[in-house]
C-alpha positions in Angstrom: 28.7 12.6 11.1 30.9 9.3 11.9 30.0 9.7 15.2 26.1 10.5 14.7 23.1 7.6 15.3 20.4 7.9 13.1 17.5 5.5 14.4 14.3 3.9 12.4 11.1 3.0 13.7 9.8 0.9 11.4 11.0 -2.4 9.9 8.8 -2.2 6.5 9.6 -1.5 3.0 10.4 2.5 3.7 12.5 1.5 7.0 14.2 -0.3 4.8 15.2 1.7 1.9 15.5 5.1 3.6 18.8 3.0 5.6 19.9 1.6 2.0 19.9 5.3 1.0 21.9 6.8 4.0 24.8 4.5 3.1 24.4 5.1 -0.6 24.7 8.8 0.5 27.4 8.1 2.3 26.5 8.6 6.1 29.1 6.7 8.3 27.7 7.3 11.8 25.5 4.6 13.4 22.4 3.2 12.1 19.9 1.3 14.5 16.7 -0.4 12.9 13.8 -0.9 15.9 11.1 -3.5 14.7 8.5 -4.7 15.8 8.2 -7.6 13.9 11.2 -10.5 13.7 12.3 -10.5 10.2 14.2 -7.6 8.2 12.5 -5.5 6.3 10.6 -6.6 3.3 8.0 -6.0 0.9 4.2 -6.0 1.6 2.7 -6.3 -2.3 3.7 -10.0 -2.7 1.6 -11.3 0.4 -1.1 -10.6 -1.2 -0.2 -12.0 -4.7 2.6 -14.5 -5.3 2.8 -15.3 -1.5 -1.3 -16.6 -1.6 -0.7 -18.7 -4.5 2.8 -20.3 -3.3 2.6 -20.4 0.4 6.0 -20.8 1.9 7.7 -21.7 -1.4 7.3 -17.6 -1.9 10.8 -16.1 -2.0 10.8 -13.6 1.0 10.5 -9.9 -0.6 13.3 -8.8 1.6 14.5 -5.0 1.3 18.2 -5.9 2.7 19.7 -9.1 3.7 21.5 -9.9 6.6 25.1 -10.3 5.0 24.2 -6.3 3.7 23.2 -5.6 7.7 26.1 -7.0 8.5 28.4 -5.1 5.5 26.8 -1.9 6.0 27.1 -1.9 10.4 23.5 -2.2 10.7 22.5 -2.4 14.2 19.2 -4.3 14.3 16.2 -4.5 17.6 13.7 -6.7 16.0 10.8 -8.2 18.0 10.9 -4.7 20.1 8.5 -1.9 19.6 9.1 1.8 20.2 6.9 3.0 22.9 7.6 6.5 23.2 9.4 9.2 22.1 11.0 11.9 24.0 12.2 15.1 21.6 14.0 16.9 24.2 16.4 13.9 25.4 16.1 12.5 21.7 15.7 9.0 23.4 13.2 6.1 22.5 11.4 3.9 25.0 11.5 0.2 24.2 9.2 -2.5 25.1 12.7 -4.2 26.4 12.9 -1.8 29.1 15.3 -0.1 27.1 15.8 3.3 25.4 17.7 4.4 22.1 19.1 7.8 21.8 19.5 9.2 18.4 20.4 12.5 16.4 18.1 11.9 13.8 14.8 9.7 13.5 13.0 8.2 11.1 9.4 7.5 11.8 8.1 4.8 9.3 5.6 2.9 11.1 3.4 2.1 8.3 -0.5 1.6 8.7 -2.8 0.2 11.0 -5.7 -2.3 9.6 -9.7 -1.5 9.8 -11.1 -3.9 12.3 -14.3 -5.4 11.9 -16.6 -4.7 15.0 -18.7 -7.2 15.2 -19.1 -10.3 17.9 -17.0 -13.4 17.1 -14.5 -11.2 14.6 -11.9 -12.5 17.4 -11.9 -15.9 16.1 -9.0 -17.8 14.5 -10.7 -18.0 11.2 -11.3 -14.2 10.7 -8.0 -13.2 9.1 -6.6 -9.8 8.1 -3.5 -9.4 5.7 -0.6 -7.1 7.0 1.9 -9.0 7.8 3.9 -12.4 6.2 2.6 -14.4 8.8 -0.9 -13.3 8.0 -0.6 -14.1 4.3 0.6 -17.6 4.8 -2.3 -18.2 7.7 -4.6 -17.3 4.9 -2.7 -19.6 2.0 -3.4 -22.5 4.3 -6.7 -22.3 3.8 -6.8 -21.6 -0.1 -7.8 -25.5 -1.2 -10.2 -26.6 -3.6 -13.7 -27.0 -2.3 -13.4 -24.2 1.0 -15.9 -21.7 1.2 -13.6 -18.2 1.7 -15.5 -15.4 2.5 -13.3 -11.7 1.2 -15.5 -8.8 3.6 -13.8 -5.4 0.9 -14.0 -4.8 -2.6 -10.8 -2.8 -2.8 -7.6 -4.2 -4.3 -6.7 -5.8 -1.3 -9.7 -8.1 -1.3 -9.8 -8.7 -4.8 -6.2 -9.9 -5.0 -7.1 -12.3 -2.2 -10.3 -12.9 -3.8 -8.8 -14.1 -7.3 -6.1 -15.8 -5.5 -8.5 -17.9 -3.7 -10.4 -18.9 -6.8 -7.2 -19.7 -8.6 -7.2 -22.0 -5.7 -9.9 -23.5 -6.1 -11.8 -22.1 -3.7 -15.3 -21.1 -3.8 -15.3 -17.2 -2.9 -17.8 -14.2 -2.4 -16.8 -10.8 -2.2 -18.9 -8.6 0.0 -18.7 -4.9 -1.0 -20.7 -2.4 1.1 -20.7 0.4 -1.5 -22.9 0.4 -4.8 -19.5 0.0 -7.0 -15.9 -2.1 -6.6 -13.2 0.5 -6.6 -15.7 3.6 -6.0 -13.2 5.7 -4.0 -11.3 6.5 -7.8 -14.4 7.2 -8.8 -13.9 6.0 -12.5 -16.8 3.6 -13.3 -15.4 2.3 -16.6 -12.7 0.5 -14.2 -15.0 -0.9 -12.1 -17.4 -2.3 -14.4 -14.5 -4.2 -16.1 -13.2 -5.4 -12.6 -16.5 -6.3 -11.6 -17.6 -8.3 -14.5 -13.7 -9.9 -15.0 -15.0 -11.3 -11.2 -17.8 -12.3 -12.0 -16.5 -14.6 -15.4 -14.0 -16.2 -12.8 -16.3 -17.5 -11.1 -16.7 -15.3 -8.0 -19.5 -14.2 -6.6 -19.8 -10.3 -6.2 -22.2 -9.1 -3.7 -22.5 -5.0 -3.7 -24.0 -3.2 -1.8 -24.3 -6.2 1.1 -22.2 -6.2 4.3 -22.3 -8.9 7.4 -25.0 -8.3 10.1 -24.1 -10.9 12.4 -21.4 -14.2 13.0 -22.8 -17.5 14.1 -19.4 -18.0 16.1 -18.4 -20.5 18.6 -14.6 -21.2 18.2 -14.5 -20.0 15.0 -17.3 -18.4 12.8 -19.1 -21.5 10.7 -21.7 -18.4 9.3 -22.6 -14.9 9.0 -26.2 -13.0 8.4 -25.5 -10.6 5.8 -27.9 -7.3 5.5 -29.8 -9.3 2.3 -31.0 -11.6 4.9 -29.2 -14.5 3.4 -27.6 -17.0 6.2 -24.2 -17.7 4.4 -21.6 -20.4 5.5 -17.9 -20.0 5.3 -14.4 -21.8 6.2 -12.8 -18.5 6.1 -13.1 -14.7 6.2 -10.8 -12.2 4.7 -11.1 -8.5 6.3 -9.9 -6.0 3.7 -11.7 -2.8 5.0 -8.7 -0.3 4.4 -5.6 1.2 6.4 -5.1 3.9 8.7 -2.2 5.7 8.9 0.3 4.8 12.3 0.9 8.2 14.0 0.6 7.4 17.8 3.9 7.7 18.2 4.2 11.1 16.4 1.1 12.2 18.1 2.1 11.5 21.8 5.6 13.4 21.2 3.6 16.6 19.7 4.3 16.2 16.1 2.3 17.6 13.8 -0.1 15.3 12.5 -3.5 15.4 10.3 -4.7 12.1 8.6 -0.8 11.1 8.7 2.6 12.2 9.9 2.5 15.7 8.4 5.9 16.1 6.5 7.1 18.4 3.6 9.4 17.3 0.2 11.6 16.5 2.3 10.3 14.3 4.6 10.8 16.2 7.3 8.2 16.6 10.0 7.0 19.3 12.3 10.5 18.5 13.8 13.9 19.3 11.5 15.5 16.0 13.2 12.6 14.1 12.5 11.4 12.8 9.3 8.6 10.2 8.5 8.0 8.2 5.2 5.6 5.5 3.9 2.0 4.9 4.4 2.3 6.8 8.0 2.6 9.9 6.4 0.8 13.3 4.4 3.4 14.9 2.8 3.0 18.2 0.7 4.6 17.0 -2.9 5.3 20.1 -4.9 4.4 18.5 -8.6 0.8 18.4 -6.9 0.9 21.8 -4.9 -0.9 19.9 -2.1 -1.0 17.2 0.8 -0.9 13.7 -0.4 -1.3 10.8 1.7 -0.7 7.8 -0.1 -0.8 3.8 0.4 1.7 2.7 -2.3 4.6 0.8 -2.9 6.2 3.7 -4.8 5.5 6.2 -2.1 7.2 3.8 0.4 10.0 3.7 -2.2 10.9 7.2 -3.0 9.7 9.2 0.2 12.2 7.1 2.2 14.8 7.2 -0.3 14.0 10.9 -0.4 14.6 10.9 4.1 17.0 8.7 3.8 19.5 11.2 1.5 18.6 13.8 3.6 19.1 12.0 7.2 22.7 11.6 5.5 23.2 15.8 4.8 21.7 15.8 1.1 18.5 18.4 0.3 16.4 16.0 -2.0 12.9 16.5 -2.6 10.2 14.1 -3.4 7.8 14.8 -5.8 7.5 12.1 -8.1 3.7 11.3 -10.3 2.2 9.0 -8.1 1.6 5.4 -9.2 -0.2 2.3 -7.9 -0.9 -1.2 -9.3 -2.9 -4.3 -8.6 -2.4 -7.9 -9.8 -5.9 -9.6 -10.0 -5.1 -13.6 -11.4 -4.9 -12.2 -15.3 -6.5 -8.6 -14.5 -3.5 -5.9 -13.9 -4.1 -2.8 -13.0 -2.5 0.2 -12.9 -3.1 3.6 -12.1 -1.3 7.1 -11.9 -1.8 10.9 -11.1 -3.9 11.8 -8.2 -6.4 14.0 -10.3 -8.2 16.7 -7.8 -10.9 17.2 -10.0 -11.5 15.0 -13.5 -14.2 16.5 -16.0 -13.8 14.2 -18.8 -12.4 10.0 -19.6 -11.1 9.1 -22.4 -11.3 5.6 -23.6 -8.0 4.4 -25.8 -8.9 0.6 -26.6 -11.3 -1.4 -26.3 -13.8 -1.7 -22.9 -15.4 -4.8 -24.0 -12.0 -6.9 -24.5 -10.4 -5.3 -20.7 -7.4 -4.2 -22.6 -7.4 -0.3 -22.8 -5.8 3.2 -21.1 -8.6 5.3 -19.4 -7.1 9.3 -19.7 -8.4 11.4 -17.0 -8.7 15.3 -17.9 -9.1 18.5 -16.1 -10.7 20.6 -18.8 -7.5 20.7 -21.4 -4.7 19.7 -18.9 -3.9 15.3 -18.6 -4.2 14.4 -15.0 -4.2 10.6 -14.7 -3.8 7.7 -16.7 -5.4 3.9 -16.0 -3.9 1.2 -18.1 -6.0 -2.2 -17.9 -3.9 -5.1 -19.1 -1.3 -2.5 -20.8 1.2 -2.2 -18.4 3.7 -1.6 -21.0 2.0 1.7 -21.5 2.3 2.8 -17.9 5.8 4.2 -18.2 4.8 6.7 -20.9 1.8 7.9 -19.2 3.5 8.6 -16.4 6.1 10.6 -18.3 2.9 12.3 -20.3 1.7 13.3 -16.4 5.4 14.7 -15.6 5.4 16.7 -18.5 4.3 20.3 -19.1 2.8 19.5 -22.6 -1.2 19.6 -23.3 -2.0 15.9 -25.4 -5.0 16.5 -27.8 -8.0 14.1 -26.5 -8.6 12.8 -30.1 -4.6 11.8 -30.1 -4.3 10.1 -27.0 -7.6 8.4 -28.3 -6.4 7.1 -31.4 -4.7 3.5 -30.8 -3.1 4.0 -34.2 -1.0 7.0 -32.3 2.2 6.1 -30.1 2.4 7.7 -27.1 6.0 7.6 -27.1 5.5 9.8 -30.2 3.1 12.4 -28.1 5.8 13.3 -26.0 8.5 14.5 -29.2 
């Protein structure tokens, strides 16, 4: 395999670790990174946490530095996107003018952001939050006394929201749906993360989405569908992610609401293989397509086509996990449950310090800590484990967990 290229699309988080992992696995051929962005690959979660609150004084979340690029032989075409690729040559078309062959591929092209599609949502002060560049346009204008506008009510905003208002901004959150959080469907949660808003000082609006934007070269105000004229310095977009597949479409992948791979990682293609939020992979533990939009997946998936791109067999099919730092609200949340006929409460609601356990009938299928992430750990081992936990012991606070799983 010395002699072998394996080539990633994809300079995120899951680029990133899925060429840590083919070194760790002991591949010796080439490896070339193609990025469309200028720095190496790093970390999205901190841009919209420790980035908002420290602005350039953030420590880049780097994956790999440059002294390990340069260690581990790492060939690197940053600033240069792939435009196209062609299965039967196994070459890449680069917006260079170039092309890259390669033996095996790694698609990891992350997500694309919802765009708002309204007039004057071009202007400089209507900002999204991808990127690290993005992040520290929005940090600059996080001051005490500006008027920041968050259009979402998913973690994204929220994160952005409560940064702001640590701030001291003055921020409303715009939420379309009747709920925060209503695609997890668990309305214990977002009672606790709408009224933990609300005592902060930020002003929730459900149900309420912008109309219109008073725009000339930036937006000063928007209409909002209450009818209320509302002035703003700046407006955060966090309206959710779709999955990057153009490239994977255009070459005749398979694809459906992501890069469709198996535990592997491999795609339609056996010298393909895609991982991170670009893909729906089939994960074994679930018996069922997952797409997800996590830091873990972007973890262990590429790890997972990384080991393989190198000759190993692994399979990925770890309980999934997500988490959200809100100012002193964390949240964390694992198991994708298909179908959740009972909550149980372990703690107490009122103080925002409890586990929510989700059931199907007798079976645990997800587990919610709020301000408990020490409890996280277990509950994901509880969801990796064949055993049935008795409602009224996962219930009682005066029960370890660690002790359910003995």
């Amino acid at each position: 395999m010395a002699s072998e290229t394996n080539v990633v699309i994809g300079g995120g988080q899951a680029g990133g670790r899925a060429i840590q992992a083919m070194r760790r696995s002991g591949f010796a051929g080439e490896i070339v990174l193609i990025g469309d962005e200028k720095h190496l690959p790093y970390e999205r979660p901190p841009l919209s946490k420790d980035f908002l609150l420290k602005g350039s004084a953030a420590k880049m979340p780097t994956v790999l530095d440059q002294a390990w690029a340069d260690e581990n032989k790492l060939t690197l075409r940053l600033g240069v996107a792939a435009l196209g690729i062609d299965r039967q040559a196994r070459t890449i078309a680069l917006s260079d003018g170039s092309s890259q062959p390669y033996h095996r591929l790694l698609i990891a092209t992350g997500a694309r952001l919802r765009r708002l599609a309204l007039d004057g949502a071009d202007r400089p002060n209507v900002l999204y939050l991808r990127t690290v560049e993005e992040s520290l346009a929005i940090e600059s204008y996080l001051k005490p006394g500006a008027s920041i506008l968050v259009i979402g009510g998913g973690f994204i905003g929220l994160e952005v929201a409560a940064a702001a208002k640590v701030r001291g901004a003055k921020v409303t959150v715009l939420e379309a749906a009747p709920t925060l959080l209503g695609r997890m469907g668990v309305p214990e949660l977002s009672e606790t993360v709408l009224r933990y808003h609300r005592a902060l000082g930020i002003d929730i609006r459900l149900e309420t989405f912008v109309l219109e934007m008073e725009a000339a070269d930036t937006v000063r105000a928007v209409k909002l569908s209450s009818g209320e004229r509302l002035e703003t310095d700046l407006i955060v977009v966090g309206i959710g992610i779709d999955p990057e597949t153009k490239l994977a479409v255009e070459s005749g992948l398979e694809v459906d609401n992501g890069i469709v791979t198996d535990e592997h990682a491999r795609t339609s293609d056996p010298l393909i293989y895609a991982a991170g939020d670009c893909t729906r992979h089939f994960n074994p533990r679930y018996g069922r397509k997952l797409r997800l939009e996590s830091w873990q997946n972007a973890q262990m998936q590429a790890d997972t086509a990384g080991r393989n791109m190198a000759g190993e067999n692994a399979s990925y099919d770890a309980v999934s996990w997500i988490w959200s730092d809100q100012h002193e609200l964390n949240l964390q949340v694992a198991g994708v449950p298909d179908k959740v006929t009972e909550t149980v409460v372990r703690g107490d609601l009122g103080k925002s310090e409890f586990v929510l356990f989700q059931y199907d009938g007798e079976k645990l299928v997800g587990g919610i800590t709020v301000n408990l992430a020490r409890e996280m750990p277990i509950i994901r081992r509880m969801l990796a484990s064949d055993k049935l936990f008795a409602k009224t012991h996962v219930a009682d606070s005066s029960v370890k967990l660690r002790d359910l799983l003995k």
